[in-house]
Structures are given as C-alpha cells and as structure tokens.
C-alpha positions in Angstrom: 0.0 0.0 0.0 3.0 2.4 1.0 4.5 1.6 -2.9 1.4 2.5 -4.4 1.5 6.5 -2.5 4.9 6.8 -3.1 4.9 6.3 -6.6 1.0 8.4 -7.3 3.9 11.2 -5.5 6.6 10.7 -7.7 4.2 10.1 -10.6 2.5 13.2 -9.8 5.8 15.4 -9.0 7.6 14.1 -12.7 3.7 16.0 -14.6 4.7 18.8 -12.9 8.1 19.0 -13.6 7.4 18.6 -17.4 5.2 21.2 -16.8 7.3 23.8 -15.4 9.9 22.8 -18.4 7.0 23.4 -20.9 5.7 26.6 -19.0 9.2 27.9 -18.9 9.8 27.7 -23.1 6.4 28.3 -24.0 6.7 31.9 -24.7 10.7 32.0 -25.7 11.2 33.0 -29.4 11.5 29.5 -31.8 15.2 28.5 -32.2 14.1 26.7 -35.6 13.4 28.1 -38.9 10.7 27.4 -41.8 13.7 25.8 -43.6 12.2 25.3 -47.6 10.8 29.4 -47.5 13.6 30.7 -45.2 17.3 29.3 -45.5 20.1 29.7 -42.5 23.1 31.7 -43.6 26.5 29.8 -43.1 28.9 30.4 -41.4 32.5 32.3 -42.3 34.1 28.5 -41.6 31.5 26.6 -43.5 33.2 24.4 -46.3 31.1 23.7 -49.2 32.0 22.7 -52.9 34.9 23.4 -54.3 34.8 26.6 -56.8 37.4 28.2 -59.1 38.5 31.1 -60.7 40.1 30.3 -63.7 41.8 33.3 -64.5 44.1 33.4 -60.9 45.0 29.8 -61.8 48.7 29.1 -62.9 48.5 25.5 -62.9 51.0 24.6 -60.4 48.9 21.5 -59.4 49.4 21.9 -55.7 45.7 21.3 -55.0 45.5 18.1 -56.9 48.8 17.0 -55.1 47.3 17.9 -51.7 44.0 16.1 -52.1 43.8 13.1 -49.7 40.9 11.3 -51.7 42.1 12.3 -55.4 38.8 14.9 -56.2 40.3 17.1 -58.5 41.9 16.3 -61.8 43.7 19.3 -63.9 45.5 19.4 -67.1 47.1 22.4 -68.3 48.3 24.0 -71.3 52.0 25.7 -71.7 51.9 29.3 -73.4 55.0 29.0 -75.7 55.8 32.6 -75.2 55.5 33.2 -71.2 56.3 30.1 -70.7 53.7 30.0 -67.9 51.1 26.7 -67.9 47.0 27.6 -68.1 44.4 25.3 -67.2 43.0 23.4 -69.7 40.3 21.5 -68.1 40.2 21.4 -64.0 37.5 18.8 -62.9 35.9 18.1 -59.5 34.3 15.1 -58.2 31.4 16.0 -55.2 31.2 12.0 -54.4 34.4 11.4 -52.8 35.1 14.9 -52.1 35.8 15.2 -48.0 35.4 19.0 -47.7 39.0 19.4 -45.7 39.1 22.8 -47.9 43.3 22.0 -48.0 42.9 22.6 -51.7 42.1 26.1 -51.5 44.7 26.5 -48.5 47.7 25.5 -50.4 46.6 27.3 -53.8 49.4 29.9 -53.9 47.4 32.7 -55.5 44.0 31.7 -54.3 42.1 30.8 -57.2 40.6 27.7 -55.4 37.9 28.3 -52.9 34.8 26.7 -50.6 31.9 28.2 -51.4 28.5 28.5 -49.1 26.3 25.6 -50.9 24.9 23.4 -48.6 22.1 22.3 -50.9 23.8 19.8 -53.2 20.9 16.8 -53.7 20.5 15.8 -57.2 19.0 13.0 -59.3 21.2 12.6 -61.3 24.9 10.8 -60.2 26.5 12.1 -63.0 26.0 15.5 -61.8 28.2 15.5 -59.0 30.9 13.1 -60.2 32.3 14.9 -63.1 32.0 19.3 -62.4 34.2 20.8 -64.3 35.1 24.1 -62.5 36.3 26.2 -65.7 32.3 26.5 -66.1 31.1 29.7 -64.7 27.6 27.8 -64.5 28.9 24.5 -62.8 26.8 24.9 -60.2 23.3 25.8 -61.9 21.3 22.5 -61.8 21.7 22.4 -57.9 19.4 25.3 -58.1 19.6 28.9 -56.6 21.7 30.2 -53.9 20.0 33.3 -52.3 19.7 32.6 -48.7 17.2 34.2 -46.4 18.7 35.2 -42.6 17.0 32.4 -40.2 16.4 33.2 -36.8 19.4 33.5 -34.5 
C-alpha cells in the first residue's frame, strides 16, 4: 500500500516537472526556422564545394597533389611565349570529395575556394561526379543560392 503512495507522488511530482519545463519555453522565441521558405546563412568557416577562378589559376597542381581522396583532376596547357602553364580543363568530383578545404589553403594565388552551398541533392549521379570548374555555370542544376537570414 506504502509503494502505491509513493509512486502516485513521484508520478504526480515528474507532470509537474514537465510542466514547469513546458511553461518555462512556451513563450521563448523559436530556435528553428521554416527551412524550404527561409534558408540559415552559413557560417565564415563553413566548407562547401569546391569553386574556381580560372583566371588566378597558374597551374601549379598543388591542390591536386594535396588532395587526400584524389577529387580534383587538372591538365594544363603551356603558353609558348611566357612560358607559364593555363588550365585546360580542371574537374571536380562531389562523391568522394571530403570537404578538408586543404585545396584552397595551399593554392598559392588563391584561385581555389569553398563556397557557401549546402544544398547539393541531385538526381542525377552524374551530376556531381564529373564538375568541371572552368564552367562559370557549374553549379546551376543544384538550383539557386540566395539565402534568407533564419532566426538566431
């Protein structure tokens, strides 16, 4: 009969502790947002894909050497007359990509970055395997980047 009392008490005591936890958030601000309409900004350390300007790159193939799962491929074209190699074609694979971001810390005259994209499902394997980063529109069929300032 005494285990019965004792655990109505406890029973009772735990509904009013949810209660008090309930009461005490109820009227706080929401620490979520509406993700689809409204998009959290990343932040400065965020690593995303890997993007490209082609016209800072020398070719030097630092960021291809540096690349612990072998993501980027570049070939390069020698300019007779500088003497100074161009890229040719500079391709990036999203699949086995880790996001480390040493690429674009060893690039000597930063021309390789990580950009903000966190929205990079696709239908279509293909899309991701084989970027080629010389495209100013690589990134297009993963769809728009504006991003709306969540709630903080």
């Amino acid at each position: 009969m005494r285990n019965m009392f004792v655990e109505i008490i406890d029973g009772t005591a735990s509904i009013f502790k949810g209660l008090a936890v309930t009461g005490k958030n109820m009227f706080r601000r929401p620490v979520t947002i509406e993700y689809p309409f409204k998009k959290a900004a990343m932040t400065e350390r965020f690593r995303g894909l890997v993007d490209l300007d082609p016209k800072k790159c020398i070719g030097c193939f630092q960021c291809v050497k540096i690349c612990p799962t072998a993501a980027l491929s570049l070939t390069t074209t020698m300019d007779p007359t500088t003497k100074s190699r161009t890229p040719k074609t500079f391709c990036f694979n999203g699949e086995i990509c880790c996001f480390c971001g040493f690429c674009a810390e060893v690039c000597p005259v930063g021309a390789i970055g990580m950009n903000k994209r966190y929205e990079v499902a696709y239908f279509k394997r293909d899309a991701f395997s084989a970027i080629d980063l010389m495209r100013p529109e690589k990134y297009d069929h993963f769809g728009k980047t504006g991003v709306e300032k969540g709630h903080s």
